[in-house]
Structure formats: C-alpha cells, structure tokens
GUGU-151975 format. One record per atom (N, C-alpha, C, O): residue number from 1; atom name; x, y, z. Coordinates in nm, 3 decimals, always signed. Layout:
{i=NUM at=CA X=X Y=Y Z=Z} .
...
This chain:
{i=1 at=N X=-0.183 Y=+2.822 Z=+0.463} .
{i=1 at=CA X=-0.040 Y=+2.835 Z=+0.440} .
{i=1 at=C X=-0.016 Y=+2.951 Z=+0.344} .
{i=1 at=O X=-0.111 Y=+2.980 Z=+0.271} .
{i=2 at=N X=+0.096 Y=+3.024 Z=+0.333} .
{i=2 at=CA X=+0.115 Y=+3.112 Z=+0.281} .
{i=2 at=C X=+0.123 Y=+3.114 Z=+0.143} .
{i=2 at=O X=+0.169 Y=+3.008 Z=+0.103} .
{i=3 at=N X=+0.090 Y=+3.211 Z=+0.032} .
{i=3 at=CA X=+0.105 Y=+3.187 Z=-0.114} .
{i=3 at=C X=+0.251 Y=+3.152 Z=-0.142} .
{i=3 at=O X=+0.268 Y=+3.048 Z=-0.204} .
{i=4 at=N X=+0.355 Y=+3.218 Z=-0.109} .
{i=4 at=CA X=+0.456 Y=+3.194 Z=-0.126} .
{i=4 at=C X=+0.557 Y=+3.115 Z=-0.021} .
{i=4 at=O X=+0.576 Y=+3.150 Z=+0.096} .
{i=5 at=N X=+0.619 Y=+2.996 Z=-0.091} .
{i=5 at=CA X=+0.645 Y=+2.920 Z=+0.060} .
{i=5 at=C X=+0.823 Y=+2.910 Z=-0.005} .
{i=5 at=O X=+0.877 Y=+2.880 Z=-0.111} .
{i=6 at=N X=+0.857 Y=+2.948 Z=+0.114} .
{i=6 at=CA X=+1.021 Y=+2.881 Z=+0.145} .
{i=6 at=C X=+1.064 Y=+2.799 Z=+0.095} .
{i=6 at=O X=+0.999 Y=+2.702 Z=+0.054} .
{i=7 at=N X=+1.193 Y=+2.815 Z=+0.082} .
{i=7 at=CA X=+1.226 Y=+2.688 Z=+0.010} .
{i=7 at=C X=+1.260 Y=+2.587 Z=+0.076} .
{i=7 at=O X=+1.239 Y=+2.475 Z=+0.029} .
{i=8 at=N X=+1.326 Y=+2.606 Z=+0.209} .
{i=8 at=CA X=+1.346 Y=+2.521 Z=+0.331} .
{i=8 at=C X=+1.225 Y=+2.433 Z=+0.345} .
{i=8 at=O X=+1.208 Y=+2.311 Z=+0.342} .
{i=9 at=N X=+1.130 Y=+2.560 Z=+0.364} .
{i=9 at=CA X=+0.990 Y=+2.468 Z=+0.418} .
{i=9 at=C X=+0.954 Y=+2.356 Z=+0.300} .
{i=9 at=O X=+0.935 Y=+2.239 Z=+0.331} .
{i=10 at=N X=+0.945 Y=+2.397 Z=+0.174} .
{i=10 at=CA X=+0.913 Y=+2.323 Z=+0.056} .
{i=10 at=C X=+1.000 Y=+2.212 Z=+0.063} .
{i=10 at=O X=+0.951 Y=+2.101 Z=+0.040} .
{i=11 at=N X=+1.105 Y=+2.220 Z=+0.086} .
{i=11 at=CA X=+1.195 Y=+2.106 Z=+0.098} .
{i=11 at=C X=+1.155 Y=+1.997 Z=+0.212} .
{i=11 at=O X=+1.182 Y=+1.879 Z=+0.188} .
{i=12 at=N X=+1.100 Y=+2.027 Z=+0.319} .
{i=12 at=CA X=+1.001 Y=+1.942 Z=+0.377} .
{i=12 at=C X=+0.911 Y=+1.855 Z=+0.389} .
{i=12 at=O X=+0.882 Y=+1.751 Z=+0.448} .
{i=13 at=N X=+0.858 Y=+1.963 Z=+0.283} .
{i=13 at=CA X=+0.697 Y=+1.930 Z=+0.249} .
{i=13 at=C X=+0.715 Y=+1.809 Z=+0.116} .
{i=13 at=O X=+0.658 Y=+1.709 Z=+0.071} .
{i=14 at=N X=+0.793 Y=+1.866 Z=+0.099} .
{i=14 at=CA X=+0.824 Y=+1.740 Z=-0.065} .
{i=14 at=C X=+0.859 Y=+1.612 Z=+0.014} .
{i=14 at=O X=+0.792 Y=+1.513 Z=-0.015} .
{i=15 at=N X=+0.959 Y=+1.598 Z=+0.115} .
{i=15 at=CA X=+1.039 Y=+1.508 Z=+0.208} .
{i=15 at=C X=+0.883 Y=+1.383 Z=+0.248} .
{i=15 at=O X=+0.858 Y=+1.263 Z=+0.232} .
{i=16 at=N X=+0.824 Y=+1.489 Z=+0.296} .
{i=16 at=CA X=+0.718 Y=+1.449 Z=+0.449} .
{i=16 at=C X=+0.618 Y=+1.361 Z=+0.268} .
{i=16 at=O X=+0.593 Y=+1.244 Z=+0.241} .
{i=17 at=N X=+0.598 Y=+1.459 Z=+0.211} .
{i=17 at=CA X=+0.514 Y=+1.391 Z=+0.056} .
{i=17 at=C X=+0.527 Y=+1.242 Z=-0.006} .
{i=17 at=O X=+0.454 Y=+1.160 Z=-0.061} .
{i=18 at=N X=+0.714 Y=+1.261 Z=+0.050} .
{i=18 at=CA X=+0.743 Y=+1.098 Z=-0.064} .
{i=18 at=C X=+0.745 Y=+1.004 Z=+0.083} .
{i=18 at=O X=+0.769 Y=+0.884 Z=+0.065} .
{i=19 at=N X=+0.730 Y=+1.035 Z=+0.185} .
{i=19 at=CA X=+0.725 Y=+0.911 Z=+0.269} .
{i=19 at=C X=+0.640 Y=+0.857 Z=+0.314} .
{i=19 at=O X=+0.655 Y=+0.779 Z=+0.408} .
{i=20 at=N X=+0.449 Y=+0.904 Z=+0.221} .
{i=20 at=CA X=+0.366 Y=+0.865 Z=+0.243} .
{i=20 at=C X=+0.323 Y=+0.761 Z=+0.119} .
{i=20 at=O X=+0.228 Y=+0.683 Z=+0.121} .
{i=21 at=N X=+0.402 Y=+0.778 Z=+0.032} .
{i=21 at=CA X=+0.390 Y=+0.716 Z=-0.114} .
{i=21 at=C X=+0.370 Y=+0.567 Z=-0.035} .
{i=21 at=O X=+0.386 Y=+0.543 Z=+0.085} .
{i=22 at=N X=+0.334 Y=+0.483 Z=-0.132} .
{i=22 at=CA X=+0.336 Y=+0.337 Z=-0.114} .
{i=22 at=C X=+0.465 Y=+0.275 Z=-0.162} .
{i=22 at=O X=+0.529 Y=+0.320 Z=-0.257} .
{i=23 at=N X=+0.497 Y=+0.179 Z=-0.098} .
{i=23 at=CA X=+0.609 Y=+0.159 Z=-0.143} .
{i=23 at=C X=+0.615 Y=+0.063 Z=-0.273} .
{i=23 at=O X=+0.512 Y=+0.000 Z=-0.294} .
{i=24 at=N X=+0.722 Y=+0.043 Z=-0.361} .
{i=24 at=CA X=+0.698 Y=+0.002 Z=-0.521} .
{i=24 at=C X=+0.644 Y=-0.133 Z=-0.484} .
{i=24 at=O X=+0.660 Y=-0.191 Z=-0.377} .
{i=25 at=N X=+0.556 Y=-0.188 Z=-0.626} .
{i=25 at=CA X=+0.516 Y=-0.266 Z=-0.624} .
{i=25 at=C X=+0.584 Y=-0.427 Z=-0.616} .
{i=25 at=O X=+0.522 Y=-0.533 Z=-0.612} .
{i=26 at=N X=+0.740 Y=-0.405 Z=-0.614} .
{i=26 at=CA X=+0.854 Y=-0.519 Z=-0.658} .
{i=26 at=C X=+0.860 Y=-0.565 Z=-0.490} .
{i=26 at=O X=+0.846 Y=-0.683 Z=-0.458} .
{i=27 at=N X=+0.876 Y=-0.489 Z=-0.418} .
{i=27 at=CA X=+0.832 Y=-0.507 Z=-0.243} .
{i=27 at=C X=+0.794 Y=-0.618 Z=-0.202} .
{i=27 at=O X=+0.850 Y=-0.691 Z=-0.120} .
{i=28 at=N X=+0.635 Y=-0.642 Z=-0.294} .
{i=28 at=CA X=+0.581 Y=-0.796 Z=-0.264} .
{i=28 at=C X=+0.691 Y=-0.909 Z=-0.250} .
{i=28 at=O X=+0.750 Y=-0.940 Z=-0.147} .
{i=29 at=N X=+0.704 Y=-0.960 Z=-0.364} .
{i=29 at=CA X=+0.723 Y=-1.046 Z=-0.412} .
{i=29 at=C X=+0.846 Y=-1.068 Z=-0.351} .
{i=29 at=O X=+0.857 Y=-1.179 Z=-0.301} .
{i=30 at=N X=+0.989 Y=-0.956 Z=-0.336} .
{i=30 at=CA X=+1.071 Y=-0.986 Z=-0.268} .
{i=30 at=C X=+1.093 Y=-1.026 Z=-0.119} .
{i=30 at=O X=+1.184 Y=-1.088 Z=-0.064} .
{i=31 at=N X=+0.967 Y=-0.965 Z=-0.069} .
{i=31 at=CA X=+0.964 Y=-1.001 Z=+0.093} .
{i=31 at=C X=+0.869 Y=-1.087 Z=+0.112} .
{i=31 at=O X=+0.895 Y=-1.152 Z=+0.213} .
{i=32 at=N X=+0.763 Y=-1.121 Z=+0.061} .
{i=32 at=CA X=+0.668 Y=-1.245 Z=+0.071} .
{i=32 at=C X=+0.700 Y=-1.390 Z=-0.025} .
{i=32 at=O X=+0.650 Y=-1.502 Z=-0.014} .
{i=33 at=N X=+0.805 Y=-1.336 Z=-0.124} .
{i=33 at=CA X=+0.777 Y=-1.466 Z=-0.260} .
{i=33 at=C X=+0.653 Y=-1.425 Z=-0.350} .
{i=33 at=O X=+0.558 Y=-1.350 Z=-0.329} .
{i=34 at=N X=+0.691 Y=-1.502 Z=-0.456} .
{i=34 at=CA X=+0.653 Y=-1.482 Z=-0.563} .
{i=34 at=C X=+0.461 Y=-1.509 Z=-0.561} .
{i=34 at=O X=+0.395 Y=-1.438 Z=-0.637} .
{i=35 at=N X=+0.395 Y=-1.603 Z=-0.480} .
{i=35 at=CA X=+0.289 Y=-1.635 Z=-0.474} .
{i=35 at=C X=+0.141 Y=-1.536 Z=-0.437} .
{i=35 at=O X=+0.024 Y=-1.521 Z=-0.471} .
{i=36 at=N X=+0.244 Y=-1.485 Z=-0.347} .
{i=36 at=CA X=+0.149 Y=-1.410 Z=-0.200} .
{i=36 at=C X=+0.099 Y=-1.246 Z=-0.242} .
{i=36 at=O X=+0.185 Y=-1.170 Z=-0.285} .
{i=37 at=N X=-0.045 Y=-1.200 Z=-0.226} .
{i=37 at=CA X=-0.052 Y=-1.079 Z=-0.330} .
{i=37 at=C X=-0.073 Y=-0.997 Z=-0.146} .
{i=37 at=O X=-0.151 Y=-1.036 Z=-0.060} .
{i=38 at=N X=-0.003 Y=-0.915 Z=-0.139} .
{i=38 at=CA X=-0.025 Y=-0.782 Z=-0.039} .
{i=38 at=C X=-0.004 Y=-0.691 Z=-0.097} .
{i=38 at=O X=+0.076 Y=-0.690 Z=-0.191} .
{i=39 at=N X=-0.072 Y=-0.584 Z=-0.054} .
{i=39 at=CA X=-0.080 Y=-0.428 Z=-0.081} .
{i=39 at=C X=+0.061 Y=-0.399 Z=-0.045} .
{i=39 at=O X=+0.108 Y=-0.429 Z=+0.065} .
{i=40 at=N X=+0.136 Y=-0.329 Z=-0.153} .
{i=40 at=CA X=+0.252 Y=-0.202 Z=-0.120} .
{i=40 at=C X=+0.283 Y=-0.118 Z=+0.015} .
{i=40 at=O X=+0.381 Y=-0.086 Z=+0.083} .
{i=41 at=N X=+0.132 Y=-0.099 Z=+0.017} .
{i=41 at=CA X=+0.079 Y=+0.052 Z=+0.124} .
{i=41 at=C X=+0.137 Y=-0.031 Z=+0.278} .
{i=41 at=O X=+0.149 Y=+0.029 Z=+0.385} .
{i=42 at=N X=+0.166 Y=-0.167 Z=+0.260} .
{i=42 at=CA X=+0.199 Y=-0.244 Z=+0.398} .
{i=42 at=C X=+0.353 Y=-0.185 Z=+0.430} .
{i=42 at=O X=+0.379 Y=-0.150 Z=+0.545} .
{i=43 at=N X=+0.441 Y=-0.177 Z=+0.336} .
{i=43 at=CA X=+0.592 Y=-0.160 Z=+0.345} .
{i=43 at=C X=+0.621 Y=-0.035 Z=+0.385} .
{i=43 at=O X=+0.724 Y=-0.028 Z=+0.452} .
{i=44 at=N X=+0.568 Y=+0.061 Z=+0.366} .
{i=44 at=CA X=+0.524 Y=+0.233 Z=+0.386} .
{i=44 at=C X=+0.569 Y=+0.232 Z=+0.529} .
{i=44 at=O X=+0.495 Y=+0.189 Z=+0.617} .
{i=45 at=N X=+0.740 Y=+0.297 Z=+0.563} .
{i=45 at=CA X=+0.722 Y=+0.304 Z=+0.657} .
{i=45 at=C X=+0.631 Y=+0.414 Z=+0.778} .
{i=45 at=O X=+0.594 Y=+0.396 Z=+0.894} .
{i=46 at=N X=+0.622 Y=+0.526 Z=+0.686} .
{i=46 at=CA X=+0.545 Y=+0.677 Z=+0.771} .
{i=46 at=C X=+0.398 Y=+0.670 Z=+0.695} .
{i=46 at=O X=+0.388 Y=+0.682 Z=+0.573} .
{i=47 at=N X=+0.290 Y=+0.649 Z=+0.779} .
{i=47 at=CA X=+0.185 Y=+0.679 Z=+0.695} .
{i=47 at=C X=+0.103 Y=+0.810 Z=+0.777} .
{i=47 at=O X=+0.066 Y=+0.835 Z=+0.892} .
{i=48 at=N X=+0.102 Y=+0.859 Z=+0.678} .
{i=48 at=CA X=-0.004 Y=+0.968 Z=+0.700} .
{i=48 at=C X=-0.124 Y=+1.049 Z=+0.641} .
{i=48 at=O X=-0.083 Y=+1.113 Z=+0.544} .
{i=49 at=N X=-0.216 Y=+1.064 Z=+0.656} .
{i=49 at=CA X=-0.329 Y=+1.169 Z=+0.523} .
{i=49 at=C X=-0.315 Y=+1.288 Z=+0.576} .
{i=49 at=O X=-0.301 Y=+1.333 Z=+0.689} .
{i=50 at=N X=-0.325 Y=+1.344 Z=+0.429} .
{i=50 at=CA X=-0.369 Y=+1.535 Z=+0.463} .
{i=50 at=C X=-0.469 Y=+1.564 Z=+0.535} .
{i=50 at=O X=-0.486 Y=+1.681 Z=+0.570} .
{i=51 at=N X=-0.566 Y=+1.452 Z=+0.576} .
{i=51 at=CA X=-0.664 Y=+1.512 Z=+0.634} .
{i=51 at=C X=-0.678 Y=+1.478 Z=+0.796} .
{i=51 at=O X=-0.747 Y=+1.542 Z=+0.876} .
{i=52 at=N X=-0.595 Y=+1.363 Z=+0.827} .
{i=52 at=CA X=-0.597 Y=+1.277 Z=+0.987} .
{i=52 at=C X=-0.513 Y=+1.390 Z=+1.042} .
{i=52 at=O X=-0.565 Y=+1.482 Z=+1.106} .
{i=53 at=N X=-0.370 Y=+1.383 Z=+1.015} .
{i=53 at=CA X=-0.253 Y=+1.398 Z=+1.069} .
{i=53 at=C X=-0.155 Y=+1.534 Z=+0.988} .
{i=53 at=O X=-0.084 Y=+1.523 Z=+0.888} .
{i=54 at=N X=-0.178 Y=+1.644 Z=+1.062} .
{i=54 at=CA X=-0.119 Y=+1.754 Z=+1.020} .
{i=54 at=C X=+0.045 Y=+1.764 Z=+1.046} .
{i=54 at=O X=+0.089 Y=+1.726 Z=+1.154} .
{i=55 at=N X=+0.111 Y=+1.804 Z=+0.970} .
{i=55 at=CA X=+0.297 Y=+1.844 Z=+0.985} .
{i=55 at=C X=+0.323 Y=+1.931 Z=+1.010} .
{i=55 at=O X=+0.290 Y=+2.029 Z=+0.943} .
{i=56 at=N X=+0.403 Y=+1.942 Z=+1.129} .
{i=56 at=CA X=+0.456 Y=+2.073 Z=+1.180} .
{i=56 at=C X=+0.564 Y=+2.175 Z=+1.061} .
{i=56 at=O X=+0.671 Y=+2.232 Z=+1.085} .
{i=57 at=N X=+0.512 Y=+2.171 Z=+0.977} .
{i=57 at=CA X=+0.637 Y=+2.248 Z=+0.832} .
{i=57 at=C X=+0.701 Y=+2.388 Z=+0.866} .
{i=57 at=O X=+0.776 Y=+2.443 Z=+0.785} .
C-alpha cells in the first residue's frame, strides 16, 4: 500500500478496523443473563484477519 494514503481510503480502513473489534464485554450478560460466560468475539458482526481475508480499500 502506498506511504501516503487518502483520506477517503483511510476512512475505510479505520471503518473496516472497528468492525472486526470484539464486541464489549457487557454483550454477555445482556443477551445470555447474568450466569453464562461466552466470548465477546461471538456478537462481532463482520469478522475478519489481516491475514485470511483481504479489503478491497
């Protein structure tokens, strides 16, 4: 990718960044109850790695 990137494109790339995050940890508890321990990373609706799955930016 280029040294200097767009700001359009950057605006993307930040976009495509936060929708791989896990989603907060308060998630659980509100959609399972208070008991039940699941991973965050379940609620995530877009998952992707830098290394599987490349973005068309």
């Amino acid at each position: 990718m280029a040294r200097y990137k767009h700001p359009s494109r950057k605006k993307r790339l930040i976009k495509k960044g936060r929708q791989t995050r896990w989603a907060p940890f308060w998630t659980v508890p509100k959609i399972y109850g208070p008991g039940r321990k699941v991973h965050p990373g379940r609620h995530t609706e877009v998952k992707r790695s830098w290394r599987r799955t490349k973005i068309q930016a």
